[in-house]
VORO-270455 format. One line per field, with one value per residue (C-alpha): residue number from 1; residue in three letters; z, x negated, y negated. Coordinates in steps of 0.2 Angstrom, whole numbers, plus 5000, padded with zeros to 4 digits. Each point is the difference from the previous one (the first is absolute). Example, Ala and Ser with C-alpha at 12.3 -4.5 7.8 and 13.67 -1.06 7.14 Angstrom:
// VORO-270455
num	c(1 2) $
residuo	c(ala ser) $
pz	c(5039 4997) $
px	c(4938 4994) $
py	c(5022 4983) $
// end
This chain:
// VORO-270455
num	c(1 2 3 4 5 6 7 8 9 10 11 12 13 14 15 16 17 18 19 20 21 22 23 24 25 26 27 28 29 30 31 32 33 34 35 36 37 38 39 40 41 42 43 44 45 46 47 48 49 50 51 52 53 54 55 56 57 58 59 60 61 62 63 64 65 66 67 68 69 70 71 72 73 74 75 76 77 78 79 80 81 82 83 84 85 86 87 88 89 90 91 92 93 94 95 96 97 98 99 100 101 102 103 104 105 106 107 108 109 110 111 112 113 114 115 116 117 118 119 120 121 122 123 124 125 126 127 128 129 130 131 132 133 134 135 136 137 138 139 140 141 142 143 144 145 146 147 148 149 150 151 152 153 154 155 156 157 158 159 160 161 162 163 164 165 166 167 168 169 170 171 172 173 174 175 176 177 178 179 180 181 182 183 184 185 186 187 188 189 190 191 192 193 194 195 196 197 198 199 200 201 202 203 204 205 206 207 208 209 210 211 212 213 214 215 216 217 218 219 220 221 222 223 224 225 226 227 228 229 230 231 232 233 234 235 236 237 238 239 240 241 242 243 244 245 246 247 248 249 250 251 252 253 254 255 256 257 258 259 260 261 262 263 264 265 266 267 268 269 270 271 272 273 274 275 276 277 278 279 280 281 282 283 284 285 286 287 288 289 290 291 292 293 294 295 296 297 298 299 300 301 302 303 304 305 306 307 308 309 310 311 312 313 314 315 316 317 318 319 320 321 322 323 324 325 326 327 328 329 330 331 332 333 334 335 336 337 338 339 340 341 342 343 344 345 346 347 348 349 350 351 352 353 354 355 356 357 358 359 360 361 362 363 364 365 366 367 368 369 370 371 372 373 374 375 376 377 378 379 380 381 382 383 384 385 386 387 388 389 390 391 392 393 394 395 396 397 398 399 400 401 402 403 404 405 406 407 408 409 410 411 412 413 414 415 416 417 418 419 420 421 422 423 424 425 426 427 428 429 430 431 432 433 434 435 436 437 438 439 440 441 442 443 444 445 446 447 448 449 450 451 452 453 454 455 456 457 458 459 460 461 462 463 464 465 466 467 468 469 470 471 472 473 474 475 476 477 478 479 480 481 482 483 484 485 486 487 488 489 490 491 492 493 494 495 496 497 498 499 500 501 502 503 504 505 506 507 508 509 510 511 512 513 514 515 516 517 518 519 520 521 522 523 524 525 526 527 528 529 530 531 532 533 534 535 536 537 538 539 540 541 542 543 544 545 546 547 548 549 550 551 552 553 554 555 556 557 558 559 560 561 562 563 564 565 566 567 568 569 570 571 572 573 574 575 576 577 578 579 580 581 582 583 584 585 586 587 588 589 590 591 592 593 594 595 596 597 598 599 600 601 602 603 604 605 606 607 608 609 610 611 612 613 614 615 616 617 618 619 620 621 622 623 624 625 626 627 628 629 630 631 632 633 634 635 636 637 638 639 640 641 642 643 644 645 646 647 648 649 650 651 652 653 654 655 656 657 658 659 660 661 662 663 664 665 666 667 668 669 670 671 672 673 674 675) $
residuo	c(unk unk unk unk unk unk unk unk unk unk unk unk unk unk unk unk unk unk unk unk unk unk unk unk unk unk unk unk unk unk unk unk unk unk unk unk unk unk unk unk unk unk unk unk unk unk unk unk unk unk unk unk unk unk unk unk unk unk unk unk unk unk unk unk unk unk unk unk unk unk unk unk unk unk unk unk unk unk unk unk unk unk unk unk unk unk unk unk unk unk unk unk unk unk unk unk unk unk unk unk unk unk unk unk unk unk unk unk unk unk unk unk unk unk unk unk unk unk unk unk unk unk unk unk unk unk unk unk unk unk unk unk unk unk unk unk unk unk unk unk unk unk unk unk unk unk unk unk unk unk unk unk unk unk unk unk unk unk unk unk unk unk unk unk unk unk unk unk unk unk unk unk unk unk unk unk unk unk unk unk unk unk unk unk unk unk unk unk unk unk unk unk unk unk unk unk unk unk unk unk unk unk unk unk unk unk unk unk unk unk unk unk unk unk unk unk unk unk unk unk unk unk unk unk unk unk unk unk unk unk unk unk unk unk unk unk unk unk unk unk unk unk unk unk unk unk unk unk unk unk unk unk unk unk unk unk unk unk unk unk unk unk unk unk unk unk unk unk unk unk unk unk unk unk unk unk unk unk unk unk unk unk unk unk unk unk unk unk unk unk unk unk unk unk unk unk unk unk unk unk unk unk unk unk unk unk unk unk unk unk unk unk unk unk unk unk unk unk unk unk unk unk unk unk unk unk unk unk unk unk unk unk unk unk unk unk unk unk unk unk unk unk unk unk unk unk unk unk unk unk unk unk unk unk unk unk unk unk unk unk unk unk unk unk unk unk unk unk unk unk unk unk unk unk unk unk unk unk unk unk unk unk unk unk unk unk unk unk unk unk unk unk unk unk unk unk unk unk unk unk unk unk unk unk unk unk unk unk unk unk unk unk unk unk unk unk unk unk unk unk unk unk unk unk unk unk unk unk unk unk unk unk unk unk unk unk unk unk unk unk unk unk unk unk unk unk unk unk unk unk unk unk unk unk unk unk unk unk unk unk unk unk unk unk unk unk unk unk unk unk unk unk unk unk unk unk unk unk unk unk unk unk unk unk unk unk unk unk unk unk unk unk unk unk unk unk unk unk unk unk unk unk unk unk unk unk unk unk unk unk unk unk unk unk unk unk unk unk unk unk unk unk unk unk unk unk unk unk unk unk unk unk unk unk unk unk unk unk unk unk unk unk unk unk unk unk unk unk unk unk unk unk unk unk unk unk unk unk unk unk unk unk unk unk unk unk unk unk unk unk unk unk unk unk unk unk unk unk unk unk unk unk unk unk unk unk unk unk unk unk unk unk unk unk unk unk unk unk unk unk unk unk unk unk unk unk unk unk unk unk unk unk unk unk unk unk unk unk unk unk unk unk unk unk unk unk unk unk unk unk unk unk unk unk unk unk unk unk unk unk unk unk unk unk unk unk unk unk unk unk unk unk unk unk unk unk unk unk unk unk unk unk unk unk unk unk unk unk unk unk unk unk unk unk unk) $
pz	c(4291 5013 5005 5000 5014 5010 5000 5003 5013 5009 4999 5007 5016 5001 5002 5011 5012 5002 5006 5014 5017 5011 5022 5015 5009 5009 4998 5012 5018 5011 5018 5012 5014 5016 4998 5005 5010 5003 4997 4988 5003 5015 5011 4991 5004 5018 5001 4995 5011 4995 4995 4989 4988 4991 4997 4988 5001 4997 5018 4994 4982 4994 4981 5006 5001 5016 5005 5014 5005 5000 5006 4983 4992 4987 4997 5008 4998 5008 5002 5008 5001 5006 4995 5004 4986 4990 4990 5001 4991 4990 5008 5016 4990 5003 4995 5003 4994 5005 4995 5014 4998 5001 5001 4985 5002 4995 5009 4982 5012 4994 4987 4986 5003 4995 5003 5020 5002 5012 4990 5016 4998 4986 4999 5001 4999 4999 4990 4998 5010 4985 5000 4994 5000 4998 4988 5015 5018 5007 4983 4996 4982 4990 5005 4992 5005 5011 4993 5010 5016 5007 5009 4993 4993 4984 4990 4982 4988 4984 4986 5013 5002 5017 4997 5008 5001 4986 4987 5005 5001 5009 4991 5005 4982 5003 5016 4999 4999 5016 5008 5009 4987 4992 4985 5003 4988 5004 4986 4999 4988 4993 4994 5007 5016 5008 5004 5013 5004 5021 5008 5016 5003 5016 5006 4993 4990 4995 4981 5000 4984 4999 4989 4995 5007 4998 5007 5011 4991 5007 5009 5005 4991 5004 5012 5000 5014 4994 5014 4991 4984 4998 4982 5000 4988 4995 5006 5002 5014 5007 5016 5002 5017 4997 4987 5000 4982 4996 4986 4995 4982 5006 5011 5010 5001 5011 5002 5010 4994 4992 5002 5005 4999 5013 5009 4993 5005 5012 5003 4994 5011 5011 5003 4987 5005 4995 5001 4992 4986 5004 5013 5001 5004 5009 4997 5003 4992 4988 4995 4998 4992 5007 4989 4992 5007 5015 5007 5013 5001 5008 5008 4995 5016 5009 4998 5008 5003 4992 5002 4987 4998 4990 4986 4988 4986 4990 4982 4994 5002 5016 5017 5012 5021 5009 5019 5014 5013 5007 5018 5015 5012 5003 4986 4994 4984 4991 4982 5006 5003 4986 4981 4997 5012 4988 5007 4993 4997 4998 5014 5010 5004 5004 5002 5005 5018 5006 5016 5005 5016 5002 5015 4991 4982 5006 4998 5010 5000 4995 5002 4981 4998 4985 4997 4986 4999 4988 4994 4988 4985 4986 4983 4987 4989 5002 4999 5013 4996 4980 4995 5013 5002 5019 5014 4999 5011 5008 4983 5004 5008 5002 5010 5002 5011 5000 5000 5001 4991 4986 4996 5004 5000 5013 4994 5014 5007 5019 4998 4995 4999 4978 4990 4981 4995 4992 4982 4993 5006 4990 4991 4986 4982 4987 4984 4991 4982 4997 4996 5015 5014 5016 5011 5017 5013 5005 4983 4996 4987 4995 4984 4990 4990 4989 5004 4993 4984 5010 5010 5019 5003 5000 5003 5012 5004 5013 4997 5008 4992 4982 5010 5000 5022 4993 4991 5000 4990 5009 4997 4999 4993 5016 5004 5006 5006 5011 4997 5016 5000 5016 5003 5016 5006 5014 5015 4992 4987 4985 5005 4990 4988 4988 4994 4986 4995 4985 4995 4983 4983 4984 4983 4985 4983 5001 5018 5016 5015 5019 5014 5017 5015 5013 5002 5019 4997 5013 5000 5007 4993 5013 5016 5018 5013 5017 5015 5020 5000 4981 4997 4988 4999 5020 5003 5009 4999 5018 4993 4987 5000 4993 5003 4996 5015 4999 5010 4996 5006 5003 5005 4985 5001 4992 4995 4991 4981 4998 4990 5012 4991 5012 4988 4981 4994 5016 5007 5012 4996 5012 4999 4995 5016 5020 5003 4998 4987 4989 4990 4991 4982 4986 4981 4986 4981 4983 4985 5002 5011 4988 4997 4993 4984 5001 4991 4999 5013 5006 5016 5010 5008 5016 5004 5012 5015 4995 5005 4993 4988 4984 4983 4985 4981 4992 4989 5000 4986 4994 4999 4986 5000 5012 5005 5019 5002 4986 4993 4983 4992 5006 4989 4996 4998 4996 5017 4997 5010 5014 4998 5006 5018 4999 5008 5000 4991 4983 5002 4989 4984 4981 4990 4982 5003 5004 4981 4991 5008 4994 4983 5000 5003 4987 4988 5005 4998 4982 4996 5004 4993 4981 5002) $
px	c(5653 5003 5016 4993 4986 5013 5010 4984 4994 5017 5000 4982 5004 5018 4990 4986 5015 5006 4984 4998 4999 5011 4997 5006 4984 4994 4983 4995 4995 5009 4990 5009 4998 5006 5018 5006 5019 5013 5011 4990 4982 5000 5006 4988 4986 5007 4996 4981 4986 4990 4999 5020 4995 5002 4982 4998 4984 4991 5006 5020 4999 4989 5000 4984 4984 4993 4984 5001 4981 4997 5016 5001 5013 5002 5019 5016 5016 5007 5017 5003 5018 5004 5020 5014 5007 4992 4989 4981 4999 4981 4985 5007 4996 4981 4987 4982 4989 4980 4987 4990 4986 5005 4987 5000 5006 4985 4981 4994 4989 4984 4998 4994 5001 4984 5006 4999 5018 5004 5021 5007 5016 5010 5013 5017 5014 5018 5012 5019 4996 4987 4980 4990 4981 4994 4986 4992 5000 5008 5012 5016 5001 4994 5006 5000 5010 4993 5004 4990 4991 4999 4986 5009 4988 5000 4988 4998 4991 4991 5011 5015 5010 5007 5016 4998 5014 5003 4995 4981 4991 4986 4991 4984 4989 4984 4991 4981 4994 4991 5017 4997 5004 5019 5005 5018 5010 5015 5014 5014 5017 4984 4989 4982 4998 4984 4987 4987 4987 5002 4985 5004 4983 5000 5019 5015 4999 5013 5003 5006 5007 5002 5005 5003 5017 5010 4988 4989 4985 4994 5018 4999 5015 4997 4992 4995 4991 4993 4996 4994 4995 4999 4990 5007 4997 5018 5005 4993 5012 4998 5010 5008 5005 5005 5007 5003 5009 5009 5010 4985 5008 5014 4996 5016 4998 5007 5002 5009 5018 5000 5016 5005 5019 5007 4983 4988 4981 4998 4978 4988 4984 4997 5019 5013 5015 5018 5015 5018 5003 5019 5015 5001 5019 4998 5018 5008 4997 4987 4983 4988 4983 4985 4985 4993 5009 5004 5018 5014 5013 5017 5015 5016 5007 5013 5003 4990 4985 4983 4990 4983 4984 4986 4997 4983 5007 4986 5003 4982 4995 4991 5000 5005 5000 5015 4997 5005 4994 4985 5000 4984 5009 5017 5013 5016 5002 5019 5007 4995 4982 4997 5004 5002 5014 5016 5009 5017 5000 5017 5008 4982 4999 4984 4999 4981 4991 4980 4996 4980 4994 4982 4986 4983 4998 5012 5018 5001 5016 5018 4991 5006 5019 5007 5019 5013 5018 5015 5008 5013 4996 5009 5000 4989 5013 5016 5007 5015 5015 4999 5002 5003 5019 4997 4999 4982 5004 4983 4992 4995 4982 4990 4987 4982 4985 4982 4987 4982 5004 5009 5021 5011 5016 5007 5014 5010 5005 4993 4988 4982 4999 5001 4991 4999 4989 5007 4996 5011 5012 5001 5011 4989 5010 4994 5010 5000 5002 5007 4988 4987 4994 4997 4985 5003 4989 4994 5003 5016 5008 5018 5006 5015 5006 5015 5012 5019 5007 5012 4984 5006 4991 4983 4992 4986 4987 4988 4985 4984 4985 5009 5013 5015 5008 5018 5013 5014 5011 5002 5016 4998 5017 5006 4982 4984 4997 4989 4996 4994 4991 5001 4996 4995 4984 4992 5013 5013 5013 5004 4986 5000 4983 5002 5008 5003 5009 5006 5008 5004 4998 4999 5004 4993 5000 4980 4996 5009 4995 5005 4993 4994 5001 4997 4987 4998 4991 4993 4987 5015 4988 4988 5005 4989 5008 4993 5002 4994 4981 4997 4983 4997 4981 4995 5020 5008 5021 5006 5019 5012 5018 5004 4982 4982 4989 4981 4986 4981 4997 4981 4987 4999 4984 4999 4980 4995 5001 5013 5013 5013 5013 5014 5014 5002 4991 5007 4980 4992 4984 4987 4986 4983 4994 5000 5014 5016 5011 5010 5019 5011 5001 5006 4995 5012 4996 5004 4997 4984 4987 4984 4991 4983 4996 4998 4990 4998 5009 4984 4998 4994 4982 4994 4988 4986 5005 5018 5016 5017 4997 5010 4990 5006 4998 4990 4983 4986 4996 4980 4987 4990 4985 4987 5007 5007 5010 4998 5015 5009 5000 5017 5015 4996 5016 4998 5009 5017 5014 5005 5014 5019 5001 5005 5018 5006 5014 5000 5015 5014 4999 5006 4991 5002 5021 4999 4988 5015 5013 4991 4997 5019 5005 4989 5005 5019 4995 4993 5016 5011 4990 4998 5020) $
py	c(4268 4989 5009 5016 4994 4991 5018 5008 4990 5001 5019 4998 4990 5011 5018 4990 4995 5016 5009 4987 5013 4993 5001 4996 5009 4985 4994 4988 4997 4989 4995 4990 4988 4999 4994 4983 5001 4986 4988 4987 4995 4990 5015 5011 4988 4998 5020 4995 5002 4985 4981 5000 5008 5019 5005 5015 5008 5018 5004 5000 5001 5017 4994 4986 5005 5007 5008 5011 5003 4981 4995 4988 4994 4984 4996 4990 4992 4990 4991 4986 4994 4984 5002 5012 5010 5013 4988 4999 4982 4995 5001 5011 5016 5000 5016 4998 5014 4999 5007 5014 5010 5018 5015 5013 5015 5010 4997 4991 4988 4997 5016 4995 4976 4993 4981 4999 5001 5015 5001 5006 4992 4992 4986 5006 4987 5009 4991 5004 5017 5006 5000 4986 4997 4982 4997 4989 5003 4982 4996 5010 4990 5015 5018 5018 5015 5013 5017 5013 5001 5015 5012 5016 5015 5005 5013 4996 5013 4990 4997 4999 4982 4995 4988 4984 4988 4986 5012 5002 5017 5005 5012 5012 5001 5011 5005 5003 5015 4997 4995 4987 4985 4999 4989 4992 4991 4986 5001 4990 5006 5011 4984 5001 4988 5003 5016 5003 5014 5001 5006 5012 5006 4991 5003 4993 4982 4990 4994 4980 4991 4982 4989 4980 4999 4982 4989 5011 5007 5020 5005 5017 5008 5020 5008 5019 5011 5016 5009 5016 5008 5018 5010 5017 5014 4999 4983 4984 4990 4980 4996 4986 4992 4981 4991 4981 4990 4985 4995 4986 5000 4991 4984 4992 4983 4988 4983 4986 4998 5017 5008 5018 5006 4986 4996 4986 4998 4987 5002 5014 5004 5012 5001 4999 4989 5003 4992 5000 4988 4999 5006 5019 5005 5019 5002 5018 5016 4990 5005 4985 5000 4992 5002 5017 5013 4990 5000 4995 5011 4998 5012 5001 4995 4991 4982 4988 5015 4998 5015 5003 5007 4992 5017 5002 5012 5010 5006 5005 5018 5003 5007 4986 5003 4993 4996 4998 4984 5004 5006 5000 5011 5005 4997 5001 5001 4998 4992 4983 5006 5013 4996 5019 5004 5001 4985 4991 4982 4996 5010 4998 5019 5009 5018 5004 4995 5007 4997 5002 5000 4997 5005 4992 5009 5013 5006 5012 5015 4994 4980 4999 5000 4999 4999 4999 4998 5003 4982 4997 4991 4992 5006 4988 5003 4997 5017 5002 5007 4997 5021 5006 5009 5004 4987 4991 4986 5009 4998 4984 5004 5015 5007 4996 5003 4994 5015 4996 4983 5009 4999 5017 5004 5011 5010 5000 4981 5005 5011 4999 5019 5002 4986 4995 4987 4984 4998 4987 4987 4984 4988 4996 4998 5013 5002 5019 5003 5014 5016 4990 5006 4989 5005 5003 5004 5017 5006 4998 4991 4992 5000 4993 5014 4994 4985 5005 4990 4989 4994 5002 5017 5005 5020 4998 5014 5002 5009 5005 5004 5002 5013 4995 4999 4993 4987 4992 4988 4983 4992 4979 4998 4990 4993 5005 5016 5013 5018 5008 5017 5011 5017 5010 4995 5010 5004 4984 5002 4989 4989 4985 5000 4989 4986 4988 4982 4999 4983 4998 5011 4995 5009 4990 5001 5003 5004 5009 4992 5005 4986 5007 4989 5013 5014 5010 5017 5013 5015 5011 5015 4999 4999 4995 5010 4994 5008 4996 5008 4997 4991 4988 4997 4991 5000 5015 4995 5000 4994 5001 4994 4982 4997 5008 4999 5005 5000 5004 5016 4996 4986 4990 4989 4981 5000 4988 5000 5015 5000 5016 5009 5001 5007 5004 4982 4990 4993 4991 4989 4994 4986 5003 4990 5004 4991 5010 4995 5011 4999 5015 5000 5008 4998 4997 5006 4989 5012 5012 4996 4997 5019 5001 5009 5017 5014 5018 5011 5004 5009 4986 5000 4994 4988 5005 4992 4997 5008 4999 4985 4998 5002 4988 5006 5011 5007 4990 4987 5004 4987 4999 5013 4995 4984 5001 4985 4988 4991 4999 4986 4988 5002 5019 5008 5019 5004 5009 4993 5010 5017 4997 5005 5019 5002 4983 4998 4989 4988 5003 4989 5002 5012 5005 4999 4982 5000 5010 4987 4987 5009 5003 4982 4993 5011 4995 4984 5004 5006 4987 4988 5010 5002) $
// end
């Protein structure tokens, strides 16, 4: 018996390995800092304005916090070098995070407080680029995540649930039927947290929840402005128009001599102080983490260089902005200023410049000039030359250009006339069995359809959205090799689409295995033609050659507390405050951004007095026969849990074939064992 569950349990996790999905769709989001230039520290520090020191703060580095009405910000590092070389030795890496008191978003003030305390602002301490709220306004020792603040509208009909981060809902129970109370429920994971009848007879009112967190008794933990409540004959709506949580659940706690990645707590107060526990080497081409997300990053360059940026990756799903520094008046802004601009580390190569000219709040005709221009950049992967049979001494680079803070491809090497966007370019390592597919991006997948018996070949196909686009049997006899896919793409011939590393195969007794070590991948199907005259939102293109040049075609007016579309999702935000101030932006997406539940494709309703606001979920739960508002008693669990999303797409996973494999291999198993 033991044999036959060792056998079954092999068969088990065998069949489990081969329905693993493998990806090279990235899923993360990288913001940068300005970056540092020069021969070793010492001449970078030369190049500093200041007191010999490299200071990184929210004015170079977009990854820490910054608030832009309040001109607020909580976060630096700071190098101080006191030796030549590339070496920061201990204690001369130093990052001090303190805590501020930043304004919420929404106008929860004094709504619904019956302690005294107006709550116009909160504690806000940012640490390793991410949101934190101390427990206590003068002591960072206890922190929880912030996961939402935000003055965005939404309208809920009863019964509907609007996703919060972190797992919590929001959802609208009942409304009176006089319509001027609404009963709301906090879940979390679907557990019961906390309800409330909000009373909006006299305007809007504000729900707050507190809690025992750590060691502070009645923290405010969520915060919830209804701001109106509408009893139709067919629907029965809540609006909601500020929304405030942290992650109280789970309390960070920090205390001298903790340690973080290479950083170890030096005090705790109202500023945390940080300093490296040992030498930190920034030696080239080397990635080196900090704390949490928190990175230096170094080119590939010549000998004797040292060029990096400090780098906060993201990997949790979410929307994150990535600025640029923050400007009063006129600006320049290039890859050293804005973290979205495409730039190349290694060979330091930007492609992207925007150029504002302002006369008070204005920017007046052709005052914003915006330019991008063709470079060549190196391949990821090392490609050049391997399958080629004609010359590809050129094979070596290919050509990019910057648009609006994304990465294009021009098809011809000097002019920006044809684009394609970049989807792919990476030397990751990914190795296909055969019969698996590879996700790419854009919809397109590689798989490894059959490696040949003497194990030097394998048959790879490209396909897009389960259609095959084309194959070809790659040839590793005499070492690795590249298959490059062209075809003609707008006014260009055999333009080079795809292309693939592979550096080893392997036929085994069990499994058929090809490795990949280079992936590049354009959207050759759809094609920006851009041509003098074309406009592109508050852009009209005035050149096009090796370079784009636009100009805004209109007065474009910095007010304060706008966010302006000047192109696609290229953005400029401004201060909620007299003074001018303002930055471009873009945002970056992990995963799907958080969607609230929905309900029955209704028709949606308006609200007297409202225009144009989107309506979340469904019918109407009923109260109990003449009782307007009351509550049910806590833990009552009759609710049904919410439908699937109609049109979204169920991953794929094994169904009722992955039960017969299984029922097949234990039945192999049986076999073997009765014989």
């Amino acid at each position: 018996m033991k044999r036959f569950t060792t056998i079954a349990l092999v068969a088990l996790l065998a069949l489990a390995a081969l329905v693993v999905p493998a990806t090279a769709v990235d899923a993360t989001v990288e913001v940068r800092s300005s970056i540092f230039n020069g021969t070793n520290f010492e001449d970078i520090i030369s190049q500093q304005s200041g007191d010999g020191t490299i200071l990184i703060n929210s004015i170079n580095f977009a990854g820490f916090w910054y608030d832009i009405d309040d001109d607020l910000a909580s976060e630096t590092l700071t190098i101080v070098n006191t030796t030549t070389g590339n070496a920061i030795d201990e204690d001369e890496l130093i990052y001090n995070a303190s805590i501020v008191q930043a304004d919420y978003e929404a106008d929860f003030a004094g709504e619904t407080d019956v302690t005294g305390d107006d709550n116009m602002t909160f504690p806000l301490v940012g640490l390793f680029a991410d949101k934190y709220v101390p427990t206590a306004d003068d002591d960072a020792g206890e922190l929880v995540k912030l996961l939402l603040d935000t003055d965005d509208k939404y309208t809920l009909r009863t019964g509907s649930a609007l996703e919060l981060a972190g797992g919590y809902e929001l959802t609208a129970k009942q409304i009176d039927v006089e319509g001027d109370k609404v009963w709301m429920e906090l879940s979390k994971d679907g557990e019961f947290v906390e309800d409330e009848v909000i009373d909006v007879t006299n305007g809007e009112a504000t729900w707050d929840y507190d809690v025992d967190v750590g060691d502070q008794s009645d923290v405010i933990v969520f915060r919830v402005l209804i701001t109106d409540v509408f009893q139709g004959q067919v629907d029965s709506l809540a609006v909601v128009e500020g929304l405030w949580l942290v992650d109280y659940e789970n309390i960070m706690e920090i205390e001298t001599s903790d340690e973080f990645g290479e950083l170890e707590v030096k005090s705790v107060g109202s500023t945390i102080e940080m300093k490296n526990s040992g030498t930190i080497t920034l030696s080239n081409d080397k990635t080196v983490e900090i704390a949490k997300g928190l990175k230096f990053v170094t080119a590939d360059s010549d000998a004797g260089d040292l060029r990096f940026s400090l780098v906060k990756e993201y990997t949790e799903a979410g929307t994150y902005e990535v600025r640029g520094t923050i400007a009063t008046g006129d600006k320049i802004w290039t890859t050293n200023d804005f973290a979205g601009f495409w730039y190349d580390l290694d060979d330091n190569k930007g492609s992207e410049e925007l150029n504002v000219t302002t006369s008070g709040t204005s920017v007046y005709e052709d005052k914003m000039t915006y330019t991008s221009t063709i470079v060549q950049s190196d391949y990821e992967g090392d490609f050049a030359g391997e399958t080629d049979n004609t010359d590809t001494s050129t094979n070596t680079s290919f050509p990019i250009i910057g648009l609006f803070a994304e990465e294009y491809v021009a098809t011809d090497d000097s002019d920006a006339g044809e684009l394609v966007k970049l989807l792919l370019d990476t030397d990751d390592k990914y190795t296909l069995r055969t019969g698996s597919a590879l996700e790419l991006a854009g919809g397109y997948e590689l798989t490894a359809k059959q490696i040949d018996v003497d194990g030097n070949k394998v048959w790879m196909e490209l396909s897009k959205d389960g259609e095959f686009v084309e194959d070809e049997v790659i040839d590793v006899s005499n070492g690795e090799s590249t298959w490059d896919y062209d075809v003609d793409v707008g006014d260009q011939s055999d333009v080079i689409v795809f292309r693939v590393l592979i550096t080893d195969v392997f036929q085994g007794q069990v499994d058929s295995l090809a490795v990949v070590e280079g992936l590049w991948l354009v959207d050759y199907e759809n094609i920006m033609e851009i041509e003098t005259s074309d406009e592109f939102g508050e852009f009209e293109v005035d050149e096009v050659g090796s370079s784009i040049i636009m100009r805004n075609s209109g007065t474009i007016t910095l007010s304060r507390d706008k966010e302006i579309t000047l192109a696609e999702d290229f953005k400029i935000k401004t201060a909620d405050n007299s003074t001018l101030r303002y930055y471009p932006f873009v945002e970056r997406t992990i995963g799907d951004a958080p969607e609230v539940t929905p309900g029955d494709d209704d028709e949606e309703p308006e609200i007297p007095g409202e225009n144009g606001t989107d309506v979340i979920g469904g019918e109407d739960e009923q109260p109990p026969a003449g009782d307007d508002t009351e509550q049910p008693p806590a833990g009552d669990d009759t609710e049904q849990p919410p439908a699937d999303e109609p049109g979204e797409k169920e991953p794929d996973t094994p169904g009722f074939e992955a039960v017969f494999a299984v029922a097949g291999l234990l039945a192999v198993a049986y076999l073997v064992r009765r014989n």
